[in-house]
Each structure stands twice: as structure tokens, then as C-alpha cells.
C-alpha positions as CSV (number, residue, x, y, z in Angstrom):
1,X,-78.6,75.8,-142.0
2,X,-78.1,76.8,-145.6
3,X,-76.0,79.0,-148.0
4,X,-72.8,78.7,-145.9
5,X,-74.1,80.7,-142.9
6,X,-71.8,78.4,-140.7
7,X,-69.2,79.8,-141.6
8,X,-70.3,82.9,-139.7
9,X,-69.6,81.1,-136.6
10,X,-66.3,82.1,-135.9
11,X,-65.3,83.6,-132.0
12,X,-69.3,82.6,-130.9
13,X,-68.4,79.0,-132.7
14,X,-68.6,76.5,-129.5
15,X,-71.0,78.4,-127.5
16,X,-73.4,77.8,-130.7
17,X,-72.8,74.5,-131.5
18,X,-73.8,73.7,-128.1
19,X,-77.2,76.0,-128.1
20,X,-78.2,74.0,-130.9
21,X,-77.5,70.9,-129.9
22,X,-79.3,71.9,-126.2
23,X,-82.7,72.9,-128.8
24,X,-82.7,69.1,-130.7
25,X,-83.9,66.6,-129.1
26,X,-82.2,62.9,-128.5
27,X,-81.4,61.8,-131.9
28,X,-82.1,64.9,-133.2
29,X,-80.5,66.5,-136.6
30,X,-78.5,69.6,-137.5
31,X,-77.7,69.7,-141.1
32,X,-75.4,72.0,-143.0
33,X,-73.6,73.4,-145.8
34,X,-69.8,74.7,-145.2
35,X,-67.6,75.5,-148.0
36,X,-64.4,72.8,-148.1
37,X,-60.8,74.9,-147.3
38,X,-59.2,72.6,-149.6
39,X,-60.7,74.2,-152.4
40,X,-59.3,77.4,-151.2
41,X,-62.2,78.9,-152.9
42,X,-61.4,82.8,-151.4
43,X,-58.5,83.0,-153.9
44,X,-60.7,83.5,-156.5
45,X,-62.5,86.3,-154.1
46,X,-60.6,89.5,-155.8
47,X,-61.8,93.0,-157.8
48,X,-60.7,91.4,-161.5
49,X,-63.4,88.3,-160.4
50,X,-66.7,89.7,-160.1
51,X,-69.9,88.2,-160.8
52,X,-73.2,88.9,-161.9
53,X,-76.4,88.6,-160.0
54,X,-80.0,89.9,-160.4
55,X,-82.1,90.6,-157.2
56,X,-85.3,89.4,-156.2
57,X,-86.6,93.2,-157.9
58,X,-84.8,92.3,-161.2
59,X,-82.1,94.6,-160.8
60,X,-79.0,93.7,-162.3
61,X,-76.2,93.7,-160.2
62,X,-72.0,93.6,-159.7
63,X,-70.4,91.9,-156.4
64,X,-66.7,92.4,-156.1
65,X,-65.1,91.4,-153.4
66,X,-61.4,91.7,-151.9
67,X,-59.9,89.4,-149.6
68,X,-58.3,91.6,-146.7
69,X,-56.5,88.4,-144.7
70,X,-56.2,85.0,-144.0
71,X,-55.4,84.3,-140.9
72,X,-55.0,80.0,-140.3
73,X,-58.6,79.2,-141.2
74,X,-60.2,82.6,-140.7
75,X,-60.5,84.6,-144.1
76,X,-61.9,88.5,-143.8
77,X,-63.4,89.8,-147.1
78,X,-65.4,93.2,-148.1
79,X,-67.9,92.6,-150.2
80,X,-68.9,95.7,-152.9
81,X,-72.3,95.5,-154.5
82,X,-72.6,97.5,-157.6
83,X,-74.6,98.2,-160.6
84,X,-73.3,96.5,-163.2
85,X,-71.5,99.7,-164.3
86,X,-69.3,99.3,-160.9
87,X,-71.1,102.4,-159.2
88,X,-71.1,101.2,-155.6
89,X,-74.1,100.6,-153.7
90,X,-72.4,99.5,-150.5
91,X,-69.8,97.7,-149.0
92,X,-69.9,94.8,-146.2
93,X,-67.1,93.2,-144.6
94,X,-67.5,89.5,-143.5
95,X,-65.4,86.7,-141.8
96,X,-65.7,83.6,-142.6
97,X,-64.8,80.5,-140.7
98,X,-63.1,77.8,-143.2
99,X,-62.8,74.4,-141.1
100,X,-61.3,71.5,-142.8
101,X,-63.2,68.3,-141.9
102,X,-60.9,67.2,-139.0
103,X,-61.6,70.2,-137.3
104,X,-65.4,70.4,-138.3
105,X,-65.7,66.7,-136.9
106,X,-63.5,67.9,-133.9
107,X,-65.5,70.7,-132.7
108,X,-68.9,68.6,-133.5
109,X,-68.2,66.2,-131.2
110,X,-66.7,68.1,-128.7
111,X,-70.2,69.9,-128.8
112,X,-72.0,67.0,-127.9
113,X,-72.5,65.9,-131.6
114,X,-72.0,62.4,-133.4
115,X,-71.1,63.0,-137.1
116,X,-73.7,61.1,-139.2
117,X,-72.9,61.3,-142.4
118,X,-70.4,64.1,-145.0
119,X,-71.6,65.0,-148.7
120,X,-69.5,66.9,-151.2
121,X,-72.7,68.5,-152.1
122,X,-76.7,68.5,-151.4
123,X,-77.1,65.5,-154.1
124,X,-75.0,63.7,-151.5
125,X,-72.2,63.0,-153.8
126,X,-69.2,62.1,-152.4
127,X,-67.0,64.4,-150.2
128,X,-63.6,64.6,-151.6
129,X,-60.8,67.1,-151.8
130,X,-61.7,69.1,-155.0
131,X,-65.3,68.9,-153.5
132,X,-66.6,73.0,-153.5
133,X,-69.1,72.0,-149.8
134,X,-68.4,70.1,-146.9
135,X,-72.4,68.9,-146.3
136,X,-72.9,67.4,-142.7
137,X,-75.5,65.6,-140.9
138,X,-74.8,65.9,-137.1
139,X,-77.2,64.0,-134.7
140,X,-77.4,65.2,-131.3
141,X,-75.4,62.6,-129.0
């Protein structure tokens, strides 16, 4: 599971985590990508922060987005994509789930999991506090 789309699992977070373990087999992997709270990455998630993207049509393109709470580990953020003369296209609103790595391990094995193995980032490097990801190889107990 890739590009942080665990964090998505937020109310629908236990009764996932057990649907995926139910589709691995025995010794079976589930590996993904989670950004690390320490990092407290959504603070830099505000309208004087935007970046710069280009789409897969070559379109250049603004994303702004605006934190509307934090609430413990839950952060709720609009998300504007623009033109890169700010003209709104649309607007989305996400939640994201930020779990430190006590919880993560927590609800992994609750679910049935054994954690393998924690990366900092997909070159495996080291998981530490300033690390951006929170990489995790769960094996199916």
C-alpha cells in the first residue's frame, strides 16, 4: 500500500486491518508507507506553502492546502488544486490518520499481525524520529 493511502484508514481502521489480514495467507505480507507524527509534517500544510506539480497531461499545477483541525492523531485538511496562477480547479477535504509507532505496532497486532520489520524510508534506512515515513512490513500471524 503506497503513497500514504493508510492514513485514510481512520473510523474503518480495525475492521481493515483485519480484512487484510483475513485475504494473506499464513506468513503472508502487508507492506506500507505512513507518514511519521513526529515529524508533524501537516504544519507545513498552509496557503503561504504551496507546491508545484505537473500532471500526467503536462499541465502545470498549484496545490494549497489548509489544515482545518487536529484532533489527537487525526488531522482534517482541504486540499485546492490550481493553475499555477491560483485559479481554483477544485477543492477536496481529507483526513488523515497520523499514528506514532506504538500505536501503529499496537493496532497491528491487535489485528492479528506480527510487526516484521520498520524503515524510515523505502531504501530501508533507519526509522528514527526526524524520519519523514514510518515503512512497515507486517506478516500475517
Amino acid at each position: 500500500m503506497a503513497s500514504n493511502a493508510f492514513q485514510f484508514l481512520v473510523d474503518d481502521l480495525e475492521e481493515s486491518l483485519t480484512k487484510i489480514r483475513t485475504a494473506l495467507t499464513t506468513g503472508g505480507r502487508f507492506v506500507f508507507g505512513t507518514r511519521n507524527p513526529e515529524v508533524r509534517e501537516w504544519e507545513s500544510w498552509n496557503p503561504d506553502n504551496p507546491f508545484d506539480v505537473v500532471d500526467h497531461n503536462g499541465r502545470e499545477l498549484r496545490m494549497i492546502y489548509h489544515v482545518e483541525q487536529v484532533a489527537g492523531n487525526v488531522v482534517t485538511v482541504t486540499e485546492t488544486t490550481a493553475l499555477r496562477d491560483d485559479v481554483p480547479l477544485r477543492t477536496d477535504r481529507a483526513v488523515f490518520n497520523f499514528l506514532g509507532v506504538d500505536t501503529l505496532n499496537a493496532v497491528l497486532t491487535k489485528a492479528g499481525f506480527d510487526v516484521e520489520a520498520q524503515y524510515g524510508d523505502w531504501s530501508r534506512g533507519p526509522l528514527t524520529s526526524t524520519s519523514e515515513d514510518i515503512i512497515t512490513i507486517a506478516r500475517r500471524a
